[in-house]
C-alpha positions as CSV (number, residue, x, y, z in Angstrom):
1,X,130.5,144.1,35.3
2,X,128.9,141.0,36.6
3,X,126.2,139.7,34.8
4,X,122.9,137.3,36.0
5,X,120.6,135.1,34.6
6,X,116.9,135.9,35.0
7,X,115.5,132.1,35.3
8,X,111.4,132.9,36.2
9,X,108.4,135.7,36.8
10,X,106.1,136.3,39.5
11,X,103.2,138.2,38.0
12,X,100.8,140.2,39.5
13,X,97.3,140.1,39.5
14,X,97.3,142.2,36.1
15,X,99.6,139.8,34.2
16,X,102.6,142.3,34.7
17,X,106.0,141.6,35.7
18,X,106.5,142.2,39.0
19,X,109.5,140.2,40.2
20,X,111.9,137.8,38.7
21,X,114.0,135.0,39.5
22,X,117.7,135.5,39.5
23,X,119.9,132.4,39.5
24,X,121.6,131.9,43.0
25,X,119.9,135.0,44.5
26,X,115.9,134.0,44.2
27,X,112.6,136.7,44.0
28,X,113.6,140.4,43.0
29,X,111.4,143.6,42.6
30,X,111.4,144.5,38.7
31,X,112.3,148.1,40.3
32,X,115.7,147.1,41.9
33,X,116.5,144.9,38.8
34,X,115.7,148.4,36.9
35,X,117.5,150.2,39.2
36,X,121.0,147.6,38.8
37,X,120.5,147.9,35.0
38,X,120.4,151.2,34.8
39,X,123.1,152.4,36.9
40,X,125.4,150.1,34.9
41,X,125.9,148.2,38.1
42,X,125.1,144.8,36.9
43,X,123.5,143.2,33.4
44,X,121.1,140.2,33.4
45,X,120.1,138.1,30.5
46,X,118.0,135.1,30.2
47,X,117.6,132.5,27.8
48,X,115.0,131.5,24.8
49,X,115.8,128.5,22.9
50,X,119.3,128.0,23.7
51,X,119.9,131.8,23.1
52,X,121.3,134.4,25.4
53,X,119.4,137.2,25.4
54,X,119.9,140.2,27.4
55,X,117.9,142.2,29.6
56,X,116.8,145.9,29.4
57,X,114.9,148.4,31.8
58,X,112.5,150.6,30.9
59,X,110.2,152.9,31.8
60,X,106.6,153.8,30.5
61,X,105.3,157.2,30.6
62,X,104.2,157.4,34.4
63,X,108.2,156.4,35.1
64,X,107.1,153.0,36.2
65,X,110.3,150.6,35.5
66,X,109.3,147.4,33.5
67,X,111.8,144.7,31.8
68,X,112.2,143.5,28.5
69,X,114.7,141.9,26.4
70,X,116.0,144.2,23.2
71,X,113.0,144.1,20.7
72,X,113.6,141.9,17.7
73,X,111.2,141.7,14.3
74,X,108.5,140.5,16.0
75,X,108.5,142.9,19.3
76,X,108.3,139.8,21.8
77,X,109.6,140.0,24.9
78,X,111.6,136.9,26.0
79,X,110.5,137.2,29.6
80,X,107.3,136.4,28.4
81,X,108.3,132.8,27.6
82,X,110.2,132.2,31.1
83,X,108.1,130.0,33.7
84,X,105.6,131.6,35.7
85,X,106.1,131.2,39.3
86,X,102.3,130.5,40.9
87,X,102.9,128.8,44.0
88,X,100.6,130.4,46.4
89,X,102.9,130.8,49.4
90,X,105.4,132.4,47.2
91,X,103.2,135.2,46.4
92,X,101.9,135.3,50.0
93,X,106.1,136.2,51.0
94,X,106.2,138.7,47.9
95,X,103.1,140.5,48.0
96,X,103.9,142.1,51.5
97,X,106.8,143.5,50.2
98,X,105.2,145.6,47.0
């Protein structure tokens, strides 16, 4: 299985994940990234002070997919602590396409 590293966010304009940044492949929705994981297609991970953490979909209540890294004692997600990509004409090429 080939596996990705998740290098950024795009948030939108409730804080939420929308897309992230995959190494060599740029912007993805947080619903094809859910989709990938989930079908056992492909893994992601990302990275949080020199550790590898991986990456898991999941869905809240209403089915809408959301990403998070496996829970540890504290219940932080380590896509919280990737940058935050802000640069207005990115967004202006991503929003179209929610």
């Amino acid at each position: 299985m080939d596996v990705y590293e998740i290098e950024c966010v795009l948030t939108d304009e409730y804080g939420l994940v929308s897309h992230v940044g995959v190494k060599g492949y740029g912007m993805q929705s947080v619903s094809l990234i859910s989709h990938l994981i989930k079908e056992h297609i492909v893994c992601f991970f990302t990275y949080r002070n020199k550790t590898r953490i991986e990456v898991f979909a999941n869905f809240t209540t209403n089915e809408i997919p959301f990403l998070a890294t496996h829970p540890d004692e504290t219940n932080v997600n380590d896509l919280d602590f990737l940058p935050k990509i802000s640069t207005p004409l990115l967004k202006q090429l991503v929003e179209p396409l929610r």
